[in-house]
N, C-alpha and C positions, 0 to 999 in steps of 0.2 A: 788807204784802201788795202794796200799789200798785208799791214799790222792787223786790220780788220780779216782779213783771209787767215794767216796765220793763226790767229787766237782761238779761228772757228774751226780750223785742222786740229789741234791742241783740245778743244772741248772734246769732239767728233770720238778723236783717240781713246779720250779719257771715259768716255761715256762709253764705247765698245767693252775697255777693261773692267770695267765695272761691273758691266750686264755680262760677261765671261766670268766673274767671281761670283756674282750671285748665280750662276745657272749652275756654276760648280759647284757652290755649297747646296743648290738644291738638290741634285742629285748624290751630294751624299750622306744630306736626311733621308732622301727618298731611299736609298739604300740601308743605313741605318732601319728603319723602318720597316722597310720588306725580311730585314735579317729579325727582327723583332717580333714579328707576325711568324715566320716562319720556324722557331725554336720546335722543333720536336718534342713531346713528351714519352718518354719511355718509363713504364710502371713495371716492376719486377716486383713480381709476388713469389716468396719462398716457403719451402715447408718447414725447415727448422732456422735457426740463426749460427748455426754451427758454421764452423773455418771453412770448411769446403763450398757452403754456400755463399757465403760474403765473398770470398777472392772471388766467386767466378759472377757475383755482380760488378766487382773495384774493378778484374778484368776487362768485362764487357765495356764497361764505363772509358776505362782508358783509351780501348780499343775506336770505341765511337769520336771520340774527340778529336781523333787524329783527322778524321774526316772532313769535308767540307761545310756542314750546317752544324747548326747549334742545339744542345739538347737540352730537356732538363730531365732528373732523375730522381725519381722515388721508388722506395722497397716497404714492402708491405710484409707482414707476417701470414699467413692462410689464417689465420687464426684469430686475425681484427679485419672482425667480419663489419663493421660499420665503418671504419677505416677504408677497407678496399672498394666498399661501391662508389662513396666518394669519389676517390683515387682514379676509380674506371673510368668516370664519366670526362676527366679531364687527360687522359691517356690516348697517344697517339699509337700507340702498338702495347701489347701488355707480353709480358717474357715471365713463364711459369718456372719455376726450378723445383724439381722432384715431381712424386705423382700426388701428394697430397694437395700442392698447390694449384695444381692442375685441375684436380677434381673440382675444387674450390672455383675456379674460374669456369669449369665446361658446365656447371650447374647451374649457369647464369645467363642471361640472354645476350650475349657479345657481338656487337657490332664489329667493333675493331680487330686487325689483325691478331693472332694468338701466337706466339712461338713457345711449345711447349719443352724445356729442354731439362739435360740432369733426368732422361728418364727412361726405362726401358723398351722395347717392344710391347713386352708382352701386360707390360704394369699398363700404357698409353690405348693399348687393346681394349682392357678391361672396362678404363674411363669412358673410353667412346663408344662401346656399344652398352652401360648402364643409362649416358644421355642422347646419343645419336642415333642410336641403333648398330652402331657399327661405324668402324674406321676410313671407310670410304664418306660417310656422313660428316662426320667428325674433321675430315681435311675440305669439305666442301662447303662446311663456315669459317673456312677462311686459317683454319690451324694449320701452322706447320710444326715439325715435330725435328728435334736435332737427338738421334739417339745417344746412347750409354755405349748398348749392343757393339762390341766391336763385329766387322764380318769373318765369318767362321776362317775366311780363304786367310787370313795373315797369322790366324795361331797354325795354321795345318804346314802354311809356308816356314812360318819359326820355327816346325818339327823338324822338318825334311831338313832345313840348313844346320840345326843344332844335330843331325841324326841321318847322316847321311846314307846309312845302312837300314835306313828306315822302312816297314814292310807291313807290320800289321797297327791299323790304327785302332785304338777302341776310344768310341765314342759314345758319352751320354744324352741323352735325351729327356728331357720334362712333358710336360703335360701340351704345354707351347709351342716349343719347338719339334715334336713331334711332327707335326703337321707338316714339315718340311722335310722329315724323313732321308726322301727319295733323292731331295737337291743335295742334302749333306752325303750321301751315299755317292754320290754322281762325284761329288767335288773330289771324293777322297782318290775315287776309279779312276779318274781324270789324270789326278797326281800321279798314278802308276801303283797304288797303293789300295793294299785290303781292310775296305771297312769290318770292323767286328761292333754292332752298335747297338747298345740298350737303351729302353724306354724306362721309365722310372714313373709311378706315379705316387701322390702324399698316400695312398695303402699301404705301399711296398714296404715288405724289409730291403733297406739302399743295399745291405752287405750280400744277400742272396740273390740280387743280379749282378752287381757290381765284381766280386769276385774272380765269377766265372770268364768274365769278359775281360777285367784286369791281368788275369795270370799268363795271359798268351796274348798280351798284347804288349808292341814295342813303344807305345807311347800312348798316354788315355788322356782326352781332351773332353771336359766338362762345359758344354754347353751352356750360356746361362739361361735359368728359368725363371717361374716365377722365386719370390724370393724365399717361400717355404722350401721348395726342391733343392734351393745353392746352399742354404744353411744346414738341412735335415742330412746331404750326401756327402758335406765337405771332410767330414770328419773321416768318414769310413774312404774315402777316397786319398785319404794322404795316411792314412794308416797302411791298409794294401800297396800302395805305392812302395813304400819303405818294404812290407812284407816282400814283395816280389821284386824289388830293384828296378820299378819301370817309376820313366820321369811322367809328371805331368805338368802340361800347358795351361795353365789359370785363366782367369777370369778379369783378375784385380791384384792388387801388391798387397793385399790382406792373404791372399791366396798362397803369395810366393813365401812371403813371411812365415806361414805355416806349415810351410814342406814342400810346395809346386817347385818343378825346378824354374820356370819362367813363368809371364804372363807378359799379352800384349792388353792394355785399355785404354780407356780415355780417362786422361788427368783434369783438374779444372781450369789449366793451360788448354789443354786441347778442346773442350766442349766451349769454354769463354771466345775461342778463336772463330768455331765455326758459329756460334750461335749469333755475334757479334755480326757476322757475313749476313745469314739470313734476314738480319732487323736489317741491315742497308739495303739488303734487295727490297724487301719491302718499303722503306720510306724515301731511297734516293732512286734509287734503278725504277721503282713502281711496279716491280715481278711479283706475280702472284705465286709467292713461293710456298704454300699451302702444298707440301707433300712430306714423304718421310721422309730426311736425311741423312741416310746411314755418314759415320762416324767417317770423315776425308783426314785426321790424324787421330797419332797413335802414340802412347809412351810404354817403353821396354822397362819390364824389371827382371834382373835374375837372383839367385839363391846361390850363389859364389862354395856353400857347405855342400848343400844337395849335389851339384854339382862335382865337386871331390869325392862324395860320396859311390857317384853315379859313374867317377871315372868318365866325366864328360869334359872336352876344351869347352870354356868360356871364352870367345872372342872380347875385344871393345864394343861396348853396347853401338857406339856408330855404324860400326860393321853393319848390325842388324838392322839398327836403324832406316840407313840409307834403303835396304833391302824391304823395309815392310812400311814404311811410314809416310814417304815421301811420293806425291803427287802430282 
């Protein structure tokens, strides 16, 4: 009787262990599974195929994977157009780079989240009131938008620390940035400092406002515009420069290359980072992050000749860094 008791504790055991292995391998099919169901799809549409576009999709890509779900990824060209509708319909969030790909995607009827990034203010303006009517439209299907635009306040902060004697600013303006006049005006009066600041439109001759405004001023920050106004003024602006011995604050490292003595922008380190953030708010956090995102980093270039030229100290770019970039 005792051997009969025994055998049936022994079965009793074995049977628990059992039905404890299978309830564990079910649940990590059932896991499996949910993780399978659950892969994200992220569709990047680009306007050219050029270096700067690819890193800042490899970027993004890296960026995601660090995270905790799974993704899969495709890149499109704006330009295969029977390609991308495909592509749409099986995209979990769609990530625009530049303005031509943008337009390509805002011309279509998008359910899915948009993150339009690699693009300007005034370029993503233009997109959303040719489909939307306007930019408040345009973020209210669901776009969010990660700019180019560095904010005006970190080249004017670069002046003052590269230029501590610093007094009169002159400032350019486009057709775009116009509009905002009064805030850049503010910004400068804020700082302790006198604005002197021209309006430029594609009519002007750039060298008969430019000039007058250049020659009494201790440091001239070009605004960017649309992209006829940054290529048509770039020339005559770092011409006079040199004429009158005043530094200027760029735009981009194309700028500085050319004569700027600095510039603060975004690199495609810096846009892959933040754009990277708003694709997780949207598919892990579930934040309706449909708004603009001004630029949260920044990359420092300087002109080390201009510079000597300019009888100006170059600090260590970290210097500045820490000072303008870090959030």
């Amino acid at each position: 009787m005792l051997v009969v008791r025994l055998m049936a504790r022994r079965n009793l055991r074995r049977d628990k262990t059992f039905a404890r292995l299978i309830f564990c391998i079910c649940l990590q099919l059932l896991s499996v599974s949910a993780v399978a169901k659950g892969v994200e799809n992220v569709l990047f549409i680009i306007s050219r195929g050029t270096p700067d576009y690819t890193k800042v999709v490899d970027l993004v890509e890296a960026d995601l994977r660090n995270g905790i779900k799974e993704y899969a990824f495709n890149t499109v060209l704006k330009d295969a157009q029977t390609e991308i509708d495909s592509a749409i319909e099986k995209a979990n969030v769609i990530v625009t780079l530049g303005t031509g790909a943008t337009d390509t995607v805002m011309s279509r009827e998008i359910t899915q989240p948009v993150v339009a990034s690699l693009i300007t203010e005034s370029a993503f303006v233009a997109v959303a009131e040719k489909y939307q009517s306007s930019k408040a439209g345009a973020l209210a299907s669901r776009v969010a938008v990660v700019l180019l635009d560095q904010p005006f306040e970190r080249s004017l902060k670069l002046a003052s620390i590269l230029l501590p004697e610093l007094k009169n600013v002159g400032l350019m303006l486009g057709p775009f940035s116009n509009a905002n006049v009064s805030i850049f005006g503010k910004q400068v009066k804020n700082a302790g400092m006198i604005p002197q600041i021209l309006s430029i439109t594609a009519k002007d001759n750039p060298i008969h406002k430019i000039d007058p405004v250049m020659k009494n001023a201790d440091v001239f920050i070009p605004v960017p515009d649309s992209r006829l106004i940054n290529v048509t003024t770039a020339k005559w602006i770092l011409q006079l420069s040199y004429r009158y011995r005043v530094p200027v604050i760029g735009f981009s490292k194309n700028y500085v290359d050319a004569g700027a003595l600095a510039a603060v922008y975004s690199s495609p380190e810096d846009v892959a980072r933040q754009t990277a953030e708003v694709i997780l708010d949207f598919l892990v956090n579930d934040h309706q992050n449909n708004k603009i995102h001004r630029p949260k980093y920044c990359t420092l270039k300087f002109n080390k000749n201009v510079a000597w030229h300019l009888d100006i100290q170059i600090k260590d770019e970290q210097f500045y860094h820490q000072r303008l970039c870090r959030l």
